[in-house]
N, CA, C and O atoms as a Maestro MAE file, in Angstrom:
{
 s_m_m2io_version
 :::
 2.0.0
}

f_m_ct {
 s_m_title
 :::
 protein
 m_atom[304] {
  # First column is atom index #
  i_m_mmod_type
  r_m_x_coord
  r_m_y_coord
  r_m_z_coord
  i_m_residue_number
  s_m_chain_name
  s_m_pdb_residue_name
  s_m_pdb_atom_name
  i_m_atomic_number
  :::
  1 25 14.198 3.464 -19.680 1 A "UNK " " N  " 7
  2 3 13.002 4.200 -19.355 1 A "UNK " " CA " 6
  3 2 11.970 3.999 -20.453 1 A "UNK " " C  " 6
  4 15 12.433 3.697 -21.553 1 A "UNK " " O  " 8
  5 25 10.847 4.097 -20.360 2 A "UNK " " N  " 7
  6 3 9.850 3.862 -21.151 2 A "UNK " " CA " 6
  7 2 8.878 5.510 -20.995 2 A "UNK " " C  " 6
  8 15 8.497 6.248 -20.087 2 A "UNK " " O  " 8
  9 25 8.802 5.438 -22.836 3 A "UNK " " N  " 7
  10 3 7.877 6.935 -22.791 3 A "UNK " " CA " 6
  11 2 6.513 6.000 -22.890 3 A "UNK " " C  " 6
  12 15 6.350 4.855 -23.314 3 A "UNK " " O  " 8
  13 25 5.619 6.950 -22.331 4 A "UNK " " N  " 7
  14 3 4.650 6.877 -22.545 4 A "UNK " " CA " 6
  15 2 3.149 8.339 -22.579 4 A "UNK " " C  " 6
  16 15 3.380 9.323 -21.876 4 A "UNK " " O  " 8
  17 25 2.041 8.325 -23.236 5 A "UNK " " N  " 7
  18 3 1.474 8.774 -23.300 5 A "UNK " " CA " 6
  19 2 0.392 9.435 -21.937 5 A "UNK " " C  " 6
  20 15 -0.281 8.658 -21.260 5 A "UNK " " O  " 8
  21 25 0.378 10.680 -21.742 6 A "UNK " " N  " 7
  22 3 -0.388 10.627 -20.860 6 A "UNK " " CA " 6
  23 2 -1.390 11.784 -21.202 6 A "UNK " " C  " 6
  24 15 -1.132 12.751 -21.919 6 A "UNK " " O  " 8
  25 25 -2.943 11.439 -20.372 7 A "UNK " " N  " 7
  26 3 -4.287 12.527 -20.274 7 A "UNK " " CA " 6
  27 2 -4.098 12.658 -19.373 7 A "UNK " " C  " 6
  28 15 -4.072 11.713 -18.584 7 A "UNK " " O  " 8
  29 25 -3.813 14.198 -18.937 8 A "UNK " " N  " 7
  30 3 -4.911 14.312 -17.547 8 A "UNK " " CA " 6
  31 2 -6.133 15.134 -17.682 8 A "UNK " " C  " 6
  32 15 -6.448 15.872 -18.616 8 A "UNK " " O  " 8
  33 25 -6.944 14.804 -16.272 9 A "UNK " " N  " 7
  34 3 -7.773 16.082 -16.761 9 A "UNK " " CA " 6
  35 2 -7.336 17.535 -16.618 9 A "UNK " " C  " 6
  36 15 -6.218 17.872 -16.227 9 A "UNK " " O  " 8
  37 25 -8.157 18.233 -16.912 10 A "UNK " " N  " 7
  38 3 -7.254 20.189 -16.815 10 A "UNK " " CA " 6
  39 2 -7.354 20.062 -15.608 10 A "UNK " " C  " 6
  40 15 -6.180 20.159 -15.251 10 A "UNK " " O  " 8
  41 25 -8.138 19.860 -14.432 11 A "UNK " " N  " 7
  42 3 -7.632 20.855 -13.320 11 A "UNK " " CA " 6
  43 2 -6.464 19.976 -12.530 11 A "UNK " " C  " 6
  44 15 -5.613 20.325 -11.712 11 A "UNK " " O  " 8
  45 25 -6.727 18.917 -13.013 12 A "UNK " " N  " 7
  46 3 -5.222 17.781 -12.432 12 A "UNK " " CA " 6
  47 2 -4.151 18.145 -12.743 12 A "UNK " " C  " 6
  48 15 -3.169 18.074 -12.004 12 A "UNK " " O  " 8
  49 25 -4.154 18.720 -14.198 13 A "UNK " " N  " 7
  50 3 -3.165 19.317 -15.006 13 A "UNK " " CA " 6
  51 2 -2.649 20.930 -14.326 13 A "UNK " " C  " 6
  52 15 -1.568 21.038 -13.747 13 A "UNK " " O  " 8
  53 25 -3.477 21.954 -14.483 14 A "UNK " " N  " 7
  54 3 -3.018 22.797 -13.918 14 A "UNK " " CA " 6
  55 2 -2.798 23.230 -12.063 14 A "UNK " " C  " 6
  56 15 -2.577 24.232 -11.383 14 A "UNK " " O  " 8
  57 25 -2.956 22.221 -11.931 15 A "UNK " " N  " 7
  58 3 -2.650 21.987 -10.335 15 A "UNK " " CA " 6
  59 2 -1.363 21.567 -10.244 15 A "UNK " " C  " 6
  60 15 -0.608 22.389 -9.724 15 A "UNK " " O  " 8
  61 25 -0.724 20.204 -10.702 16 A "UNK " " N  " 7
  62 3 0.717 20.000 -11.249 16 A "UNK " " CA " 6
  63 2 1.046 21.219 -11.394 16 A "UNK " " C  " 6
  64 15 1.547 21.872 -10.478 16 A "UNK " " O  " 8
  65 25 0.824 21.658 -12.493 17 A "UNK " " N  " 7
  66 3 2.156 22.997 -13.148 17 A "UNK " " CA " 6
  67 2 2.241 23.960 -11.984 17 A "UNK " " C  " 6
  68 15 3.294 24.557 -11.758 17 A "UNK " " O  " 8
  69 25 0.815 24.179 -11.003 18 A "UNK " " N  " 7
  70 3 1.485 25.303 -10.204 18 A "UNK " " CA " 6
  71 2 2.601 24.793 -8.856 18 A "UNK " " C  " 6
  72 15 3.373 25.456 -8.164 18 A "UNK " " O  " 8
  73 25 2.262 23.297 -8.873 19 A "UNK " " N  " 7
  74 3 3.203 22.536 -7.296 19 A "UNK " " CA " 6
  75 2 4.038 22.450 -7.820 19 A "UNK " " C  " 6
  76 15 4.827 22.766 -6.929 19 A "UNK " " O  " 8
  77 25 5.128 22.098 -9.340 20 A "UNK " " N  " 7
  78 3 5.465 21.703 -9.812 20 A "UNK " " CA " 6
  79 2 7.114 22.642 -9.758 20 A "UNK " " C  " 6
  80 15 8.309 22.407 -9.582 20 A "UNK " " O  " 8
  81 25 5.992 24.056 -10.103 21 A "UNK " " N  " 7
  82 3 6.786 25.527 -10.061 21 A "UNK " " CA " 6
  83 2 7.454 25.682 -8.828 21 A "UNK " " C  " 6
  84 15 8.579 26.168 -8.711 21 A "UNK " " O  " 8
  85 25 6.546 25.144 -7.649 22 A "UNK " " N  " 7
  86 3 6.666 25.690 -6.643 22 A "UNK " " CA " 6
  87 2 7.867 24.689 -5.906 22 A "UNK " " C  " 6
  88 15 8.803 25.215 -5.303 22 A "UNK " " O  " 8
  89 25 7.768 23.544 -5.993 23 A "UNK " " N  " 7
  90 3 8.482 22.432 -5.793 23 A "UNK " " CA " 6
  91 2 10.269 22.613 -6.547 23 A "UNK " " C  " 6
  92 15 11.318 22.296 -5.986 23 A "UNK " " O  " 8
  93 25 10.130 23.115 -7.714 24 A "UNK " " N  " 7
  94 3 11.093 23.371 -8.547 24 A "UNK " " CA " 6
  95 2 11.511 22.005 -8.801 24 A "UNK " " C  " 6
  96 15 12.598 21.655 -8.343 24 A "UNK " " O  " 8
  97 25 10.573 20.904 -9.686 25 A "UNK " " N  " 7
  98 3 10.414 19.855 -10.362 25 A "UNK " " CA " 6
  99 2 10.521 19.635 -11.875 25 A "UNK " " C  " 6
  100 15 9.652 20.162 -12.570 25 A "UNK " " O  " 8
  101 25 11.383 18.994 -12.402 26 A "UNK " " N  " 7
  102 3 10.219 18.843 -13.713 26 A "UNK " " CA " 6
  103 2 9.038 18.134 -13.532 26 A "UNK " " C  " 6
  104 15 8.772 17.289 -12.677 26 A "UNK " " O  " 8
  105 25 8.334 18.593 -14.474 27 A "UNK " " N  " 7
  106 3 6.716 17.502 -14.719 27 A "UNK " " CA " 6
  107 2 7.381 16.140 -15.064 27 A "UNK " " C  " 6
  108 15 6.325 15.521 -15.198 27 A "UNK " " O  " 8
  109 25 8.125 15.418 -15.253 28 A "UNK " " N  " 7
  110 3 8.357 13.876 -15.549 28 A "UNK " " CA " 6
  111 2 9.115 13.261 -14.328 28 A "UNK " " C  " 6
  112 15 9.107 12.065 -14.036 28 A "UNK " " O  " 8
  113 25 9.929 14.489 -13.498 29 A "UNK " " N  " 7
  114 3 10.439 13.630 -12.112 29 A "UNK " " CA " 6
  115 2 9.125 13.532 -11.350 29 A "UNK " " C  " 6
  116 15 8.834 12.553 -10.663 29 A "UNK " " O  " 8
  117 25 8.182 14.827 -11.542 30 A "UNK " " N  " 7
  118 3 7.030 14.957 -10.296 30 A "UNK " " CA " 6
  119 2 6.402 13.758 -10.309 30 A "UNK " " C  " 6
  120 15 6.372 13.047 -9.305 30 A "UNK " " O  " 8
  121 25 5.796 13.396 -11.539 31 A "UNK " " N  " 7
  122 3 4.903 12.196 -12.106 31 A "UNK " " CA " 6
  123 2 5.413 10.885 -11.336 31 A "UNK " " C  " 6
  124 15 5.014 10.289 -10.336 31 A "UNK " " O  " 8
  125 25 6.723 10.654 -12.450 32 A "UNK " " N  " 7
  126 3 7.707 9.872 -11.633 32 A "UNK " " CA " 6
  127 2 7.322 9.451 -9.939 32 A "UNK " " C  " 6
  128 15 6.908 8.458 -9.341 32 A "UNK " " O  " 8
  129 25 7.704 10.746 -9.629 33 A "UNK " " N  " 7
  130 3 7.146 10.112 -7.969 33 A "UNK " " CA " 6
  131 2 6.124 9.973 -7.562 33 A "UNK " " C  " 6
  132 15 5.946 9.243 -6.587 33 A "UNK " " O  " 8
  133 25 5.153 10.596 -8.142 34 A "UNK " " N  " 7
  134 3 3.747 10.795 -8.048 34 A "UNK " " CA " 6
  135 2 3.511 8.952 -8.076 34 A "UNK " " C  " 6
  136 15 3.152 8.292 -7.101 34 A "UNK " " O  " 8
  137 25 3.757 8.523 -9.161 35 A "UNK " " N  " 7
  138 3 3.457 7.035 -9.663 35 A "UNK " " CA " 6
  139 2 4.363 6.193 -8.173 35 A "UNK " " C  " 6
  140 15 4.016 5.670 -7.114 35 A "UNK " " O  " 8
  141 25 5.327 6.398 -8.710 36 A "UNK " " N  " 7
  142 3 6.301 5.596 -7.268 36 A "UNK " " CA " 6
  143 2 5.151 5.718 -5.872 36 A "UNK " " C  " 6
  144 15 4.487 4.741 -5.526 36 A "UNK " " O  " 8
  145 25 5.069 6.921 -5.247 37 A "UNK " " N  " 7
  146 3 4.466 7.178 -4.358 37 A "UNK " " CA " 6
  147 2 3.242 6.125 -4.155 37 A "UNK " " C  " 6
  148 15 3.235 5.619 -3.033 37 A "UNK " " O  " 8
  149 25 2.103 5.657 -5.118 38 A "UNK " " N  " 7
  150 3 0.657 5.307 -5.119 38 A "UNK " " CA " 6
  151 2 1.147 4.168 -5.616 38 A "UNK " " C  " 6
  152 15 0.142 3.565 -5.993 38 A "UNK " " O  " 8
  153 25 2.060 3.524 -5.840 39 A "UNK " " N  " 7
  154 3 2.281 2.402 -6.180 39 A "UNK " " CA " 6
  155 2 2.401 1.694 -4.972 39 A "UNK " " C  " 6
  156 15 1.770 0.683 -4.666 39 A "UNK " " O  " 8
  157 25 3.416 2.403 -4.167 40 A "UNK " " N  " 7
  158 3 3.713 2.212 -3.007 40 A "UNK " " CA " 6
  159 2 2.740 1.785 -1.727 40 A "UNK " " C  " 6
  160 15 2.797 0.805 -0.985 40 A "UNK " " O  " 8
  161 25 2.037 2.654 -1.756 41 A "UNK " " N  " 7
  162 3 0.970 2.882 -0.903 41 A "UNK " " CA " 6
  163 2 -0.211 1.863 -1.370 41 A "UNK " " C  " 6
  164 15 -0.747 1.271 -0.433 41 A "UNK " " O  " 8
  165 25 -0.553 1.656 -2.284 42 A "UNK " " N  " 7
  166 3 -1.444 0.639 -2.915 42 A "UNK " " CA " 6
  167 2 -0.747 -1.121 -2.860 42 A "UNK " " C  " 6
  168 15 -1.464 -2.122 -2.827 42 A "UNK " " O  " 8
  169 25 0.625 -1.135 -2.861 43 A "UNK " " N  " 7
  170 3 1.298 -2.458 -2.579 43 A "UNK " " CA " 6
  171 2 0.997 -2.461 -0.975 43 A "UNK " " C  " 6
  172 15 0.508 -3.522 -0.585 43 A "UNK " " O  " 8
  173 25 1.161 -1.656 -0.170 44 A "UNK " " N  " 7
  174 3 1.152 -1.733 1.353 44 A "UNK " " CA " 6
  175 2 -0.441 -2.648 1.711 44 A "UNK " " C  " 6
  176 15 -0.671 -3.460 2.608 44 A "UNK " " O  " 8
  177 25 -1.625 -1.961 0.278 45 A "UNK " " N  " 7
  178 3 -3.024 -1.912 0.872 45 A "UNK " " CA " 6
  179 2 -3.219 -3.920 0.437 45 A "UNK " " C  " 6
  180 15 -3.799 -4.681 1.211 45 A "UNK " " O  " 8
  181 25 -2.829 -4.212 -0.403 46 A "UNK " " N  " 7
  182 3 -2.534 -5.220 -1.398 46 A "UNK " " CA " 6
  183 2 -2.179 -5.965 -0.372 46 A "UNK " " C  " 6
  184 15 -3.082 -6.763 -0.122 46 A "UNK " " O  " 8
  185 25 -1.051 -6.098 0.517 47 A "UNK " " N  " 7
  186 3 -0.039 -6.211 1.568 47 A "UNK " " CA " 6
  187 2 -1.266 -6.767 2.841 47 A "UNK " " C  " 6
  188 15 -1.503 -7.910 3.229 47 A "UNK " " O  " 8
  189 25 -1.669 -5.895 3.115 48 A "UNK " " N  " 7
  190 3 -2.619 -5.825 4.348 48 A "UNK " " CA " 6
  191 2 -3.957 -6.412 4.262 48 A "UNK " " C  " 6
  192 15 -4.610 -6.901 5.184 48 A "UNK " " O  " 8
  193 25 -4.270 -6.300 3.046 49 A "UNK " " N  " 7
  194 3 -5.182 -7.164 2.894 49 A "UNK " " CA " 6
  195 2 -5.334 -8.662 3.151 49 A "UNK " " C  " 6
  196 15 -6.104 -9.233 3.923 49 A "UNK " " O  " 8
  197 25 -4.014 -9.381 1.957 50 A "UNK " " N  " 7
  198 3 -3.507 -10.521 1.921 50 A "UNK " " CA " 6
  199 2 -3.743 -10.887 3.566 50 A "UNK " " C  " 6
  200 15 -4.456 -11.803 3.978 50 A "UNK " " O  " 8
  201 25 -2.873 -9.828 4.495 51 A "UNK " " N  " 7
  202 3 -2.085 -10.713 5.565 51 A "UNK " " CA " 6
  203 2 -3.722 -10.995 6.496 51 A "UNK " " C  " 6
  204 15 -3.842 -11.924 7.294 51 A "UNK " " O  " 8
  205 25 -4.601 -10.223 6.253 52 A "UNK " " N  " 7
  206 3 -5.792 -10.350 6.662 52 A "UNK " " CA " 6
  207 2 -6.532 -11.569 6.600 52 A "UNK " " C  " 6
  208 15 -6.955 -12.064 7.644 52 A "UNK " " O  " 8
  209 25 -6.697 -12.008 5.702 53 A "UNK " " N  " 7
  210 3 -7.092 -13.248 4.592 53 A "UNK " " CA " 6
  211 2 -6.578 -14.203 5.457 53 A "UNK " " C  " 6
  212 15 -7.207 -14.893 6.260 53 A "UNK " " O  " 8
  213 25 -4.997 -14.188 5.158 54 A "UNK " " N  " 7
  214 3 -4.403 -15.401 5.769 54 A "UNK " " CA " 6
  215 2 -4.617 -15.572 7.124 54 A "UNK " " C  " 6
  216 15 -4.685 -16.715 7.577 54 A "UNK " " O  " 8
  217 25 -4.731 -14.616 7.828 55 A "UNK " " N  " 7
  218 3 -4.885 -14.639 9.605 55 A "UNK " " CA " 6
  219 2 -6.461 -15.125 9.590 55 A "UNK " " C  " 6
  220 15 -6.726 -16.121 10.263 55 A "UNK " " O  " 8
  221 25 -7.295 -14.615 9.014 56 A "UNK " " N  " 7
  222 3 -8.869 -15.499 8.942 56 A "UNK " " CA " 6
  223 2 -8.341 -16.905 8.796 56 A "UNK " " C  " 6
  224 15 -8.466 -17.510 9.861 56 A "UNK " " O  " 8
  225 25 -7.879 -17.519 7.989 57 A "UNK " " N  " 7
  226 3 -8.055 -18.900 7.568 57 A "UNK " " CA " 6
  227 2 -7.237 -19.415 8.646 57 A "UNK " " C  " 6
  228 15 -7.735 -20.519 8.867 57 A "UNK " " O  " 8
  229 25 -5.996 -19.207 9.670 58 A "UNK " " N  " 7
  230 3 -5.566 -19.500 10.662 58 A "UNK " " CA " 6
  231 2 -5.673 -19.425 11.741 58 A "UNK " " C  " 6
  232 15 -4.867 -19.767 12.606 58 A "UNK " " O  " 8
  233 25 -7.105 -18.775 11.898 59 A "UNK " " N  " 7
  234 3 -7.478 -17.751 13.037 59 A "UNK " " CA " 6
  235 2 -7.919 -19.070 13.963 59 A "UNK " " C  " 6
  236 15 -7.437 -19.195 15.089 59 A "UNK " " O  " 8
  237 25 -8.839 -20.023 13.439 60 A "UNK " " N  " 7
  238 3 -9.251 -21.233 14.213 60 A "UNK " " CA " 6
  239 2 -8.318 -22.044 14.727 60 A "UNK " " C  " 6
  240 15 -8.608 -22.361 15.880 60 A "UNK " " O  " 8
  241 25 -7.431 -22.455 14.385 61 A "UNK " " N  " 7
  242 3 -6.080 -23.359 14.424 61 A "UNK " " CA " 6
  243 2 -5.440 -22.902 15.654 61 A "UNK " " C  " 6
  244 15 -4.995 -23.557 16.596 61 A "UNK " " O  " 8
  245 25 -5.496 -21.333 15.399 62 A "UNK " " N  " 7
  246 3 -4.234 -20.650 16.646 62 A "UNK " " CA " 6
  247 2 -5.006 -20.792 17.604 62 A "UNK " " C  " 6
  248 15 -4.433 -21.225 18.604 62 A "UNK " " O  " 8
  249 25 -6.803 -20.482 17.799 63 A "UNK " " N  " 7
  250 3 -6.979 -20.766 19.137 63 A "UNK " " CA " 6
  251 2 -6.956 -21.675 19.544 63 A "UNK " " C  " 6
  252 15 -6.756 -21.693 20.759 63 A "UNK " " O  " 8
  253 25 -7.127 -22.937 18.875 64 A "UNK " " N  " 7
  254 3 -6.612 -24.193 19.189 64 A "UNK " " CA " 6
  255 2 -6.046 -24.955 19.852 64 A "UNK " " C  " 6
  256 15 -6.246 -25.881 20.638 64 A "UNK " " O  " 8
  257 25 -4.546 -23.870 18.956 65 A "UNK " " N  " 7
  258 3 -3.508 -24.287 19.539 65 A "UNK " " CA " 6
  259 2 -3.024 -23.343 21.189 65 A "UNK " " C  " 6
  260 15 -2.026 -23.437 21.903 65 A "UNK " " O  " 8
  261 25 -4.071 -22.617 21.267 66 A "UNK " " N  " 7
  262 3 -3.458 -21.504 22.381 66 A "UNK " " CA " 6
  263 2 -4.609 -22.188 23.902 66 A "UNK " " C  " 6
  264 15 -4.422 -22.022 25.107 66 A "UNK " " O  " 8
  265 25 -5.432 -22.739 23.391 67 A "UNK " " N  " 7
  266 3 -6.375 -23.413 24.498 67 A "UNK " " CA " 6
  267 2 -5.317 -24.742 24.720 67 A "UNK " " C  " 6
  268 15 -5.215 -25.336 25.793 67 A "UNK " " O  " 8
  269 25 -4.956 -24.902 24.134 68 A "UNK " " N  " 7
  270 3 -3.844 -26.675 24.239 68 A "UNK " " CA " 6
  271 2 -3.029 -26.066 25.246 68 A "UNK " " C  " 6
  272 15 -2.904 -26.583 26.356 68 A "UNK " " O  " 8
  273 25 -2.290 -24.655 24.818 69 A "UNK " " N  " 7
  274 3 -1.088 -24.302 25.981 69 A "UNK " " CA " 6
  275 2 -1.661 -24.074 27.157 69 A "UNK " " C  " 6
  276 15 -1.123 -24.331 28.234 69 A "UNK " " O  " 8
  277 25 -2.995 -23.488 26.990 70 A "UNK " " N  " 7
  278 3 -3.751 -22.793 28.111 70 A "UNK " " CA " 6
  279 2 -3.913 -23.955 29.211 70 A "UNK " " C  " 6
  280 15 -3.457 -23.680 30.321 70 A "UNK " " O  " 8
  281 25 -4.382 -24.957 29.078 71 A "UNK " " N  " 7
  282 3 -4.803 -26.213 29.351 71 A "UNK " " CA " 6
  283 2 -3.856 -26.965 30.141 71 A "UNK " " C  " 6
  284 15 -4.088 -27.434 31.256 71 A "UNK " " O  " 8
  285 25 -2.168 -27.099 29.131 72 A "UNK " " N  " 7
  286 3 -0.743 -27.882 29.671 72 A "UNK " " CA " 6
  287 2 -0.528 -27.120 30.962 72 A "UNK " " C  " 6
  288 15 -0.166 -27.663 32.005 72 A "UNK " " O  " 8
  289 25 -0.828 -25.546 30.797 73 A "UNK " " N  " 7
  290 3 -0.165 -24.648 31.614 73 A "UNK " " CA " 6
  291 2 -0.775 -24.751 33.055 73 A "UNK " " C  " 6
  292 15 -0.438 -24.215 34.110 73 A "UNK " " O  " 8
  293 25 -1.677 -25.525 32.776 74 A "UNK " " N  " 7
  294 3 -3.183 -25.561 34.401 74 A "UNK " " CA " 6
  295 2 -2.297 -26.448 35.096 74 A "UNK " " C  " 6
  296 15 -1.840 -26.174 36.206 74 A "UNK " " O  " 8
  297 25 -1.951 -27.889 34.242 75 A "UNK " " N  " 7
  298 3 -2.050 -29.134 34.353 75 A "UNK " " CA " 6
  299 2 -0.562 -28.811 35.701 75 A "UNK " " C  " 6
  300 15 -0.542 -29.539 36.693 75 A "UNK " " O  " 8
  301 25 0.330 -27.905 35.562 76 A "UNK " " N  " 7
  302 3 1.118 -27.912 35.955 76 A "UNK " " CA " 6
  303 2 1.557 -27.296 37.130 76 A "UNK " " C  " 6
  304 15 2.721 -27.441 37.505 76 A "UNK " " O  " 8
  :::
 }
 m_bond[303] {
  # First column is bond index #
  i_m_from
  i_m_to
  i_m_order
  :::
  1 1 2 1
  2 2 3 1
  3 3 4 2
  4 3 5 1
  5 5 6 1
  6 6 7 1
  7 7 8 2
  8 7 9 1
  9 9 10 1
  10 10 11 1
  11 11 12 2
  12 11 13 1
  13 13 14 1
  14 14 15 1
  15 15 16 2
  16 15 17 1
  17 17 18 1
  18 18 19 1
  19 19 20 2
  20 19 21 1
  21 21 22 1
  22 22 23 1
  23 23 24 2
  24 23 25 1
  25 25 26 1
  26 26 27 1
  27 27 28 2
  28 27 29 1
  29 29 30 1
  30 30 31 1
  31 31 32 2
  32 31 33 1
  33 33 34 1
  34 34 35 1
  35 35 36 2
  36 35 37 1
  37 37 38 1
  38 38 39 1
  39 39 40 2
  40 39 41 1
  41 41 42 1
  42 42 43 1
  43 43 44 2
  44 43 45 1
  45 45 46 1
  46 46 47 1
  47 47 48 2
  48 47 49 1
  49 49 50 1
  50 50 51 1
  51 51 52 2
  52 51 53 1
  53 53 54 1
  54 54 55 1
  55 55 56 2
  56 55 57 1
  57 57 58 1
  58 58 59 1
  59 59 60 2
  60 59 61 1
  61 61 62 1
  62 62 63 1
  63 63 64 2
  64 63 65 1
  65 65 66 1
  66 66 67 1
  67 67 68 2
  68 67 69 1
  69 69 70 1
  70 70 71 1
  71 71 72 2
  72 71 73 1
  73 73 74 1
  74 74 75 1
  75 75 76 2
  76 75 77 1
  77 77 78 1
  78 78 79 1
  79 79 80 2
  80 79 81 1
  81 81 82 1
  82 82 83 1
  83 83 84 2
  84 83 85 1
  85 85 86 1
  86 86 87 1
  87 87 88 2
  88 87 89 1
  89 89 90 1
  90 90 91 1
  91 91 92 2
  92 91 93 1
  93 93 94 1
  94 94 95 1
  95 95 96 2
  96 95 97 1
  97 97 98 1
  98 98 99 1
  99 99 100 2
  100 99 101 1
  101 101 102 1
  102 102 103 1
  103 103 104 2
  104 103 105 1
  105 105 106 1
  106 106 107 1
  107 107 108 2
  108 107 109 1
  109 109 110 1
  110 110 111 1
  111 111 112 2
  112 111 113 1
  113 113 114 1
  114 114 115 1
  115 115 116 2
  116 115 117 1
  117 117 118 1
  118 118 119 1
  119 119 120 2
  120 119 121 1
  121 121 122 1
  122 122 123 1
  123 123 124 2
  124 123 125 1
  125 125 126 1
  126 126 127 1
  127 127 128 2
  128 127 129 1
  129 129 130 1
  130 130 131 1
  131 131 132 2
  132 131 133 1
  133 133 134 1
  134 134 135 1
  135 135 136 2
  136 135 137 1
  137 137 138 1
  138 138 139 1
  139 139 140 2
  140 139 141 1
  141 141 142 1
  142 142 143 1
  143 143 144 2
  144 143 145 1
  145 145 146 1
  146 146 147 1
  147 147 148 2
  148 147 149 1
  149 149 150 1
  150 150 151 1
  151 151 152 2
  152 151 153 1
  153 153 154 1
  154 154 155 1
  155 155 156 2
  156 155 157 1
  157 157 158 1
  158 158 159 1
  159 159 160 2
  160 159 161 1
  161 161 162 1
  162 162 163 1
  163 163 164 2
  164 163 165 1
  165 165 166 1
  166 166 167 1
  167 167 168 2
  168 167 169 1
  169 169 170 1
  170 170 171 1
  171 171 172 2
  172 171 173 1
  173 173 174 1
  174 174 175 1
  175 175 176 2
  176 175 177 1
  177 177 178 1
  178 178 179 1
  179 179 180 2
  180 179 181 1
  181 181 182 1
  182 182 183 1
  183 183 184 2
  184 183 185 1
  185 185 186 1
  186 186 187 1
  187 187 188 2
  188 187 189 1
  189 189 190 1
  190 190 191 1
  191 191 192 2
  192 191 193 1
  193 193 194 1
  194 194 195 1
  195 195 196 2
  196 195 197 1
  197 197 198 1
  198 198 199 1
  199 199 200 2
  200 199 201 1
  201 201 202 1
  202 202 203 1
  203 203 204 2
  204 203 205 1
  205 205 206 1
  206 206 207 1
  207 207 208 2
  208 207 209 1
  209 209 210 1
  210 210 211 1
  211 211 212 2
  212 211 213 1
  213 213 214 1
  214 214 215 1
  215 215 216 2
  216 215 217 1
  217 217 218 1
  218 218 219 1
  219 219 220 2
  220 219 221 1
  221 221 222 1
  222 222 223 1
  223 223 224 2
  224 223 225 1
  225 225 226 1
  226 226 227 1
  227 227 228 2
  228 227 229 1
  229 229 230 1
  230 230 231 1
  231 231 232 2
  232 231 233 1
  233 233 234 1
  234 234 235 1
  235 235 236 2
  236 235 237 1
  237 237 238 1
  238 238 239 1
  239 239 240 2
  240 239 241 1
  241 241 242 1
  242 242 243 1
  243 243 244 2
  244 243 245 1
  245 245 246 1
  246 246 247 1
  247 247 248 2
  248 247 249 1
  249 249 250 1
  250 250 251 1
  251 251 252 2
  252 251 253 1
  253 253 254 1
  254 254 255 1
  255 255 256 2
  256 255 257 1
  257 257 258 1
  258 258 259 1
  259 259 260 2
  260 259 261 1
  261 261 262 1
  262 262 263 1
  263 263 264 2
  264 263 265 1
  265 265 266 1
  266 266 267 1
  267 267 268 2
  268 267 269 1
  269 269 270 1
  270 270 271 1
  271 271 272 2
  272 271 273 1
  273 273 274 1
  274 274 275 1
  275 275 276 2
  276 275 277 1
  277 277 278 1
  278 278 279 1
  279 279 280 2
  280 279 281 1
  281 281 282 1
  282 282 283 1
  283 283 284 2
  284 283 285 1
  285 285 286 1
  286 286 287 1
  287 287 288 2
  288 287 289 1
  289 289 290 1
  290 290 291 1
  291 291 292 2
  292 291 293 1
  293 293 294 1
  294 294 295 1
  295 295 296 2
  296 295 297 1
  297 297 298 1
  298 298 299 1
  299 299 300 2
  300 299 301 1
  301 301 302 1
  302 302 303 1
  303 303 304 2
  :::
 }
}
């Protein structure tokens, strides 16, 4: 595990301590997941983006290739 230093601001801070209570957490598991959680969710956005990108740059090709089937499929 790695310590590290942390700021928050106060009302970030005393918002924790009251979910925290209420949750019956420590403050280093809450964080813990807190971080896990937005890591998570930010890899998904990271994720979706990418697959975006790549479907643009293939986007011409597939119709391409889908007018070619469209086309065999007449012929027949």
């Amino acid at each position: 595990m790695k310590t590290l230093s942390l700021k928050l601001e106060d009302q970030i801070f005393s918002d924790t301590e009251v979910v925290i209570a209420t949750v019956k957490k420590t403050r280093n598991r809450y964080i813990n997941e807190a971080v896990d959680y937005y890591n998570r969710f930010n890899k998904r956005k990271i994720l979706a983006r990418q697959l975006m990108k790549e479907s643009k740059l293939v986007q011409e090709e597939s119709m391409s290739v889908l007018a070619e089937f469209e086309r065999i499929s007449h012929e027949d």
